[in-house]
The first five atom37 places (N, CA, C, CB, O) and aatype in JSON, in Angstrom:
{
  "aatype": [20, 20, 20, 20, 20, 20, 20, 20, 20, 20, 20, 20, 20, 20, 20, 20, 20, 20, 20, 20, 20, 20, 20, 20, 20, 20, 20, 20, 20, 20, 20, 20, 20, 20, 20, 20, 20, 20, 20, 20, 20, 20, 20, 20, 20, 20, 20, 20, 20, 20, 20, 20, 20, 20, 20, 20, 20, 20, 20, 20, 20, 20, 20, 20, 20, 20, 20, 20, 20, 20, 20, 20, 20, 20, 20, 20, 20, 20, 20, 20, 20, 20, 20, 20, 20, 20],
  "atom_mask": [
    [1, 1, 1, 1, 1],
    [1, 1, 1, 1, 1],
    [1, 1, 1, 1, 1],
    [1, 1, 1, 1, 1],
    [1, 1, 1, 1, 1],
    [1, 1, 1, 1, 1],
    [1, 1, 1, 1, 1],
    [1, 1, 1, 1, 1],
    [1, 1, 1, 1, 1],
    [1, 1, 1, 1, 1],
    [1, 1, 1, 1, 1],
    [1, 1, 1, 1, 1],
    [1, 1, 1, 1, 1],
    [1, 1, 1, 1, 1],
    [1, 1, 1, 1, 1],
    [1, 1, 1, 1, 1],
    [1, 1, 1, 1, 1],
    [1, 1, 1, 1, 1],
    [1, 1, 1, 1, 1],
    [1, 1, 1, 1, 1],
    [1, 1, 1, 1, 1],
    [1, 1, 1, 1, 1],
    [1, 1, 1, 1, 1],
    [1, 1, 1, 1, 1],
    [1, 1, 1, 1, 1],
    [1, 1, 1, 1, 1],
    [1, 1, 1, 1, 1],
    [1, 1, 1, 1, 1],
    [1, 1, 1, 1, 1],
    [1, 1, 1, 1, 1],
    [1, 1, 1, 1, 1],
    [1, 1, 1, 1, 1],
    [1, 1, 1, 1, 1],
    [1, 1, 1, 1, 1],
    [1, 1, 1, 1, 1],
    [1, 1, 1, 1, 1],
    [1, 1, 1, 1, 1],
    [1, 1, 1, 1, 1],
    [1, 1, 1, 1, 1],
    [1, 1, 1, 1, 1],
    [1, 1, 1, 1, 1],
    [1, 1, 1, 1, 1],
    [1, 1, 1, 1, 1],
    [1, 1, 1, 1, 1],
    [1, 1, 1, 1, 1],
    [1, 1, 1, 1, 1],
    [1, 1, 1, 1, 1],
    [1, 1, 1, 1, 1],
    [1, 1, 1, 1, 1],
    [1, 1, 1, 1, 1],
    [1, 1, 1, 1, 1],
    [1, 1, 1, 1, 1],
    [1, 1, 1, 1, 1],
    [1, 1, 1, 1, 1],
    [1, 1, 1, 1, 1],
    [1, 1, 1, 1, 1],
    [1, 1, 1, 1, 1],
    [1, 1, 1, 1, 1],
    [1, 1, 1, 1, 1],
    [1, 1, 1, 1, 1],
    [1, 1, 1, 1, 1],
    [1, 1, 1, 1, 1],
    [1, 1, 1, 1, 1],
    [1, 1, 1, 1, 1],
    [1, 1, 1, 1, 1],
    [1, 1, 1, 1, 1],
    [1, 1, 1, 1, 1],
    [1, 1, 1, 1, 1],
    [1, 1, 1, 1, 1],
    [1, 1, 1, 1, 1],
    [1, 1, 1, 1, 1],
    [1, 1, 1, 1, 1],
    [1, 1, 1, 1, 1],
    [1, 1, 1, 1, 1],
    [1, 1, 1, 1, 1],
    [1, 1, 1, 1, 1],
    [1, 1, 1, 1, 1],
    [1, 1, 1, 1, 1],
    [1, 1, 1, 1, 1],
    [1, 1, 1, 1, 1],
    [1, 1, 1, 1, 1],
    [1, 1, 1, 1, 1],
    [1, 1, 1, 1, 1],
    [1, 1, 1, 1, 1],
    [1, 1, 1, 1, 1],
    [1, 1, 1, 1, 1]
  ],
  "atom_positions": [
    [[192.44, -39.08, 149.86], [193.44, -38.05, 149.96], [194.53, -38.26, 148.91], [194.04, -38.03, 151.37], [195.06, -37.36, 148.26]],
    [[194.74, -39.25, 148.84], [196.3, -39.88, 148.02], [195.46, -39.6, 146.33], [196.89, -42.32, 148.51], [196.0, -38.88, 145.49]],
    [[194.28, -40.19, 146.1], [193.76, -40.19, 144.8], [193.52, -38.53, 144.73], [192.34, -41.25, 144.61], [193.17, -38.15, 143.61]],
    [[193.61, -37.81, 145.44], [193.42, -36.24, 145.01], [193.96, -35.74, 144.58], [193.3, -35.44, 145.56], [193.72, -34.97, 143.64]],
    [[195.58, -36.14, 145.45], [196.62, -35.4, 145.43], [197.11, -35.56, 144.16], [197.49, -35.65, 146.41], [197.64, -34.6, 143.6]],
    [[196.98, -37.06, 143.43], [197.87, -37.78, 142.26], [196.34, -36.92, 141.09], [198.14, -40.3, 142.42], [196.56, -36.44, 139.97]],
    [[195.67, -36.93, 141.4], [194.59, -36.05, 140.44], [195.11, -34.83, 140.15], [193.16, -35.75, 141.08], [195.12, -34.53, 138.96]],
    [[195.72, -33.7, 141.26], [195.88, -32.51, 141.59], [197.08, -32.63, 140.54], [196.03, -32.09, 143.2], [197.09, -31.97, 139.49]],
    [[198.35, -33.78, 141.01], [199.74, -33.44, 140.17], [199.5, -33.93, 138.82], [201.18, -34.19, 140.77], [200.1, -33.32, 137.93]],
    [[198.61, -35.08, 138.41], [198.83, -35.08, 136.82], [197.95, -33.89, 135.95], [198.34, -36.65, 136.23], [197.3, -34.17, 134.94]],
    [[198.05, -32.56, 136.53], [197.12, -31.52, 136.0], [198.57, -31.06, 135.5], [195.97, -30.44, 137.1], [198.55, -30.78, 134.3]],
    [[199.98, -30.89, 136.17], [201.06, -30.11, 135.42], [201.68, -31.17, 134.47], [202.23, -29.41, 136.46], [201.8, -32.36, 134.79]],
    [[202.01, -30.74, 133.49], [202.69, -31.41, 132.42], [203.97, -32.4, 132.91], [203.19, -30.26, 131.44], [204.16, -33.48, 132.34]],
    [[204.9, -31.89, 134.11], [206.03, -32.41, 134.11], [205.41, -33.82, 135.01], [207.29, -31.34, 134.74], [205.84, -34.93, 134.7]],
    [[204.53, -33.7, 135.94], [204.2, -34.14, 137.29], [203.48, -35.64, 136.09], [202.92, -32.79, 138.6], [203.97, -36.77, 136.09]],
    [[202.34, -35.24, 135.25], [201.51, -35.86, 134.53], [202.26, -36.67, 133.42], [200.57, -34.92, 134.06], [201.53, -37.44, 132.8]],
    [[203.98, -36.64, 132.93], [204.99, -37.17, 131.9], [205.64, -38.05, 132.8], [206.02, -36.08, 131.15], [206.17, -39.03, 132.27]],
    [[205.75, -37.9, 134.39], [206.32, -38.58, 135.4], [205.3, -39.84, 135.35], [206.44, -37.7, 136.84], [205.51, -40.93, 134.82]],
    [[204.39, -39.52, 135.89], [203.1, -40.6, 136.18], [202.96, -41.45, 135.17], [201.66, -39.97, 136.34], [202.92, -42.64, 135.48]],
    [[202.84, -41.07, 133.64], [202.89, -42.1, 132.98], [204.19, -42.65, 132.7], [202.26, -41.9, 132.01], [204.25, -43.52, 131.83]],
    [[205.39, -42.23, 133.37], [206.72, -43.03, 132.77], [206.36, -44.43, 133.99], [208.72, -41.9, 133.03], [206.3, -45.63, 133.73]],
    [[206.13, -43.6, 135.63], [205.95, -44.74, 136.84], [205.3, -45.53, 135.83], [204.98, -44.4, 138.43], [205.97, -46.34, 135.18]],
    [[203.58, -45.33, 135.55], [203.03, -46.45, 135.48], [203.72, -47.48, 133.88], [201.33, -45.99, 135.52], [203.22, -48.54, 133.52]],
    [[204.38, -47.1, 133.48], [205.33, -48.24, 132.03], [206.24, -49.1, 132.89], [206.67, -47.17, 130.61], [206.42, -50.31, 132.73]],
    [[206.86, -48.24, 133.95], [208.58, -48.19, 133.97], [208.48, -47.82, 135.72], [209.57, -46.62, 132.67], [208.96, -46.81, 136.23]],
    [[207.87, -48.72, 136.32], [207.73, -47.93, 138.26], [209.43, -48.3, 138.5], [206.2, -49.24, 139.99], [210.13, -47.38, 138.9]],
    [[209.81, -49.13, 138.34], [211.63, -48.89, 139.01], [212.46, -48.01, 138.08], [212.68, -50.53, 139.07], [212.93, -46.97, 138.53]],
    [[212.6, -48.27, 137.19], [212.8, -46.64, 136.54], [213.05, -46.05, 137.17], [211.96, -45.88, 135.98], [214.09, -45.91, 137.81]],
    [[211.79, -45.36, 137.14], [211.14, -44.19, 137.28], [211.65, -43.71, 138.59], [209.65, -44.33, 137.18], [212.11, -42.57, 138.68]],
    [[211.59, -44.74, 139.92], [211.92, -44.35, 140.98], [213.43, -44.32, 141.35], [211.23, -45.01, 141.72], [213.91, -43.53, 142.16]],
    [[214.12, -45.28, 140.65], [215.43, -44.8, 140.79], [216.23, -43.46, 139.95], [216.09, -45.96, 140.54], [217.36, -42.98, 139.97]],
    [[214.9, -43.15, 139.17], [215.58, -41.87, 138.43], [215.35, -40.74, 139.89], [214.52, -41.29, 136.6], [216.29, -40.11, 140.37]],
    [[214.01, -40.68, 140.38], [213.67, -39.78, 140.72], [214.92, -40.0, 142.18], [212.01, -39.69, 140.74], [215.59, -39.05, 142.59]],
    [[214.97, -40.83, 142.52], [216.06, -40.88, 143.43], [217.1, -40.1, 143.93], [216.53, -41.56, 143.15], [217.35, -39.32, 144.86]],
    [[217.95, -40.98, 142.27], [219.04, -40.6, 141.86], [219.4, -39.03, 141.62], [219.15, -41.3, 140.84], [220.55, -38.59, 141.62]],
    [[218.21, -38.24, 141.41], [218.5, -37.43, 140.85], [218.31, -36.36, 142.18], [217.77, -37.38, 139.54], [219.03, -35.37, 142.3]],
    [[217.63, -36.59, 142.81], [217.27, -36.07, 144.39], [218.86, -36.14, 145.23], [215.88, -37.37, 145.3], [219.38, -35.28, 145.93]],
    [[219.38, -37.57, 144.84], [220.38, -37.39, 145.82], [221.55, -36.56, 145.05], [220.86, -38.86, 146.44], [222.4, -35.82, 145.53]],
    [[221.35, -36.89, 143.81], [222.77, -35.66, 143.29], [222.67, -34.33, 143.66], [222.96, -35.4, 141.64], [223.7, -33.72, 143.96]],
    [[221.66, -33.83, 143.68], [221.04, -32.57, 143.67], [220.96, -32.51, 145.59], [219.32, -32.57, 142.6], [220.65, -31.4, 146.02]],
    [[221.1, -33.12, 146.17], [221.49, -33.14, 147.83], [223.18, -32.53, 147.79], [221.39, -35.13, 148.64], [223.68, -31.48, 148.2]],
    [[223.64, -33.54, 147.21], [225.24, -33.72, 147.47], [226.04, -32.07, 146.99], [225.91, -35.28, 146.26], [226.97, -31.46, 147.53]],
    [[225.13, -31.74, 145.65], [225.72, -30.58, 145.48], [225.68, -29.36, 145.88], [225.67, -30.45, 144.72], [226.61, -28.55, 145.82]],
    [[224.29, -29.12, 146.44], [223.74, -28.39, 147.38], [224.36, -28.51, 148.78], [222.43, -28.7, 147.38], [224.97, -27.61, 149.36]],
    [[224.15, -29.61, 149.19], [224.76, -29.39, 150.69], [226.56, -30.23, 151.12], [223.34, -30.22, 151.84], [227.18, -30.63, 152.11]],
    [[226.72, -30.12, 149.79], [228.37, -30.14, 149.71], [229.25, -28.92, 149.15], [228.78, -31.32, 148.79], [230.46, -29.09, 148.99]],
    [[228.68, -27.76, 148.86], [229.45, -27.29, 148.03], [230.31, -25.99, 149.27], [228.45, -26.75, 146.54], [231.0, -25.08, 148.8]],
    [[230.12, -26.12, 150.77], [230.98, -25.3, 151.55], [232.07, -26.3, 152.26], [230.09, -24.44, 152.62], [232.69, -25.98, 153.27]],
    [[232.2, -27.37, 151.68], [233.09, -28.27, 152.38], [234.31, -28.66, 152.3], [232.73, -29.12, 152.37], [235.03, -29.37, 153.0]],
    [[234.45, -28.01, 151.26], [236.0, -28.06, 150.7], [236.58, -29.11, 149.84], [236.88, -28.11, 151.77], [237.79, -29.23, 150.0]],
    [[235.99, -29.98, 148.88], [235.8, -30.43, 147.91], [236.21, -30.31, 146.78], [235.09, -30.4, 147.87], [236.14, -29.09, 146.58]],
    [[236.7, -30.89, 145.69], [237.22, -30.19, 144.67], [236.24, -30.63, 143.69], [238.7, -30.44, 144.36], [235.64, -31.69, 143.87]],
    [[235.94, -29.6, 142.23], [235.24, -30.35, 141.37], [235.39, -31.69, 140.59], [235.08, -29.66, 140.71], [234.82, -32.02, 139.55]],
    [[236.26, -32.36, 141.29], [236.4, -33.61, 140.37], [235.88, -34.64, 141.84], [238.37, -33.93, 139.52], [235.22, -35.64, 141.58]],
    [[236.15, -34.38, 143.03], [235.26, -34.67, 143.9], [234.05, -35.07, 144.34], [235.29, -34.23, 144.15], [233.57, -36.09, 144.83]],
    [[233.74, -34.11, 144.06], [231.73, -33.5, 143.75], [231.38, -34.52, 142.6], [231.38, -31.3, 142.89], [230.6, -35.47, 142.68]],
    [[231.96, -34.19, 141.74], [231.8, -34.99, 140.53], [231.64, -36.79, 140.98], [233.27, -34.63, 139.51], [230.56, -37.37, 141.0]],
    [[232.97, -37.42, 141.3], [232.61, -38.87, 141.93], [231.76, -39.06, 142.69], [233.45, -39.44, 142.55], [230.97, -39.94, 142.37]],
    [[231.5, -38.22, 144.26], [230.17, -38.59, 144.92], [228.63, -38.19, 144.09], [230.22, -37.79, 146.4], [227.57, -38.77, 144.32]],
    [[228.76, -37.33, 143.34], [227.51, -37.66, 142.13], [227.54, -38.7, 141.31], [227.34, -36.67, 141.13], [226.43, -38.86, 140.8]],
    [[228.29, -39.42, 140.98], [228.41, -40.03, 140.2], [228.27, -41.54, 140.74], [229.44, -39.59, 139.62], [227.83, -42.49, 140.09]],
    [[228.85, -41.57, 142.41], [228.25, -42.57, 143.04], [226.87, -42.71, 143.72], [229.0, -42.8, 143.8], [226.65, -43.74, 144.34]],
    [[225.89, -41.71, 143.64], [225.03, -41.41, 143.9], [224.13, -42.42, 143.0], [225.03, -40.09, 143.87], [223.19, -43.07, 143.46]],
    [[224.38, -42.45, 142.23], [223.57, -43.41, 140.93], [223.62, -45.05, 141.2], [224.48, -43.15, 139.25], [222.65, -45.61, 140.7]],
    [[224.43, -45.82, 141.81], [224.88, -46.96, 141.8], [223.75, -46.99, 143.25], [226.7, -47.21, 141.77], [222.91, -47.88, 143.34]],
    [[223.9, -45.83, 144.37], [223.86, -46.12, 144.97], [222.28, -45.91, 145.68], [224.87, -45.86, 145.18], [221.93, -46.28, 146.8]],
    [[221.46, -45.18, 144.61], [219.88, -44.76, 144.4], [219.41, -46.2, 143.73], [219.58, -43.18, 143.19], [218.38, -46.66, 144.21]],
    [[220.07, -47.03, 142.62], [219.81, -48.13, 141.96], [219.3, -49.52, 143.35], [221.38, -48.4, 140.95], [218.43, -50.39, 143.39]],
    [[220.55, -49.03, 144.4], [220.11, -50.03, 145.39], [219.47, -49.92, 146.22], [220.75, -50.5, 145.9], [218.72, -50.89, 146.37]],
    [[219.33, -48.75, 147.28], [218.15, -48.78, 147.53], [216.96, -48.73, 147.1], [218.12, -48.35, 147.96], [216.15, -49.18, 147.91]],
    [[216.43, -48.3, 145.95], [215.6, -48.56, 145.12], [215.29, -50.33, 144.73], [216.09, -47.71, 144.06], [214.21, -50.78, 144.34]],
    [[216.14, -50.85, 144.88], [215.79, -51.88, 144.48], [215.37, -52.93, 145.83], [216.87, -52.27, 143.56], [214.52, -53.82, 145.77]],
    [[216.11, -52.61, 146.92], [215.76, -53.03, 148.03], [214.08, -52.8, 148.81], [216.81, -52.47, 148.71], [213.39, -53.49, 149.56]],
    [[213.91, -51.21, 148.06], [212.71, -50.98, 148.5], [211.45, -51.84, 147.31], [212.65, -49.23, 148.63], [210.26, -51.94, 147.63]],
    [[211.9, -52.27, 146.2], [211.03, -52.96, 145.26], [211.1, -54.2, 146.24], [211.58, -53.13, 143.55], [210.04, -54.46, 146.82]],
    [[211.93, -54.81, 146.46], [212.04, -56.41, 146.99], [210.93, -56.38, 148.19], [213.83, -56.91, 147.69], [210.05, -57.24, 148.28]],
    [[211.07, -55.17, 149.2], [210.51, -55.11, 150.47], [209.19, -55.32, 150.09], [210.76, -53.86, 151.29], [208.46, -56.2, 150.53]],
    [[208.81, -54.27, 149.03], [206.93, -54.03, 148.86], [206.41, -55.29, 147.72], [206.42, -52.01, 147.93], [205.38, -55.21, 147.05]],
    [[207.13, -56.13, 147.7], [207.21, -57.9, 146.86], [206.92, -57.16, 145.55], [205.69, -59.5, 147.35], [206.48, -57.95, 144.72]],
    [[207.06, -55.54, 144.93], [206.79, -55.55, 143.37], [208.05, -56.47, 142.76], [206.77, -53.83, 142.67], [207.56, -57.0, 141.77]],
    [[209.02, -56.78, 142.84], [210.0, -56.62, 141.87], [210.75, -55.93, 141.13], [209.83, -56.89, 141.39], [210.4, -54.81, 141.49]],
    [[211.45, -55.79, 140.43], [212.44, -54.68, 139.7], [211.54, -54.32, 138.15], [214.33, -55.53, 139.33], [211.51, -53.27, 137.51]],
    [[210.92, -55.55, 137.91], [210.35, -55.35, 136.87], [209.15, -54.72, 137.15], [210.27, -56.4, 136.19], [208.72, -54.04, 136.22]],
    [[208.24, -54.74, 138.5], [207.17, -54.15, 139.02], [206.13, -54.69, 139.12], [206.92, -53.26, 138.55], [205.23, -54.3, 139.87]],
    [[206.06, -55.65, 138.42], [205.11, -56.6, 138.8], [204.9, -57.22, 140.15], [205.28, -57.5, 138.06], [205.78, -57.81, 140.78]],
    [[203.56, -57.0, 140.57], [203.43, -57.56, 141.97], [202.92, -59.22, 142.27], [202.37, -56.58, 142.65], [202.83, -59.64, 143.42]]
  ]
}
């Protein structure tokens, strides 16, 4: 199922430029994809809260420090490492 699915996504260009950055660069890669998930949370489901744009701006901006660590916690858990090596 899993080998289908990763068959199915490296058919689109963006999905298939991802896959080979994971397999160079797997922490990278995953703290990009993270990072970029949670900014894209914060602005989306912050923007009726009353916030100012310089606001928005710092919790995106801490979003990054803070995708770096769990990301890295989840490398330690699955014994790859940061570098990815298992």
């Amino acid at each position: 199922m899993l080998a289908r699915l990763r068959e199915s996504a490296a058919r689109l260009p963006p999905a298939a430029a991802l896959l080979r950055l994971y397999e160079r660069r797997p922490f990278f890669t995953a703290w990009l994809v993270l990072a970029v998930g949670m900014a894209l949370a914060v602005l989306v489901f912050g923007r009726d809260v009353g916030l100012t744009a310089a606001q928005h701006a710092l919790l995106t901006l801490l979003c990054l420090p803070l995708a770096w660590l769990c990301t890295w916690i989840i490398f330690l858990e699955s014994g790859e490492g940061v570098d990815g090596a298992g």
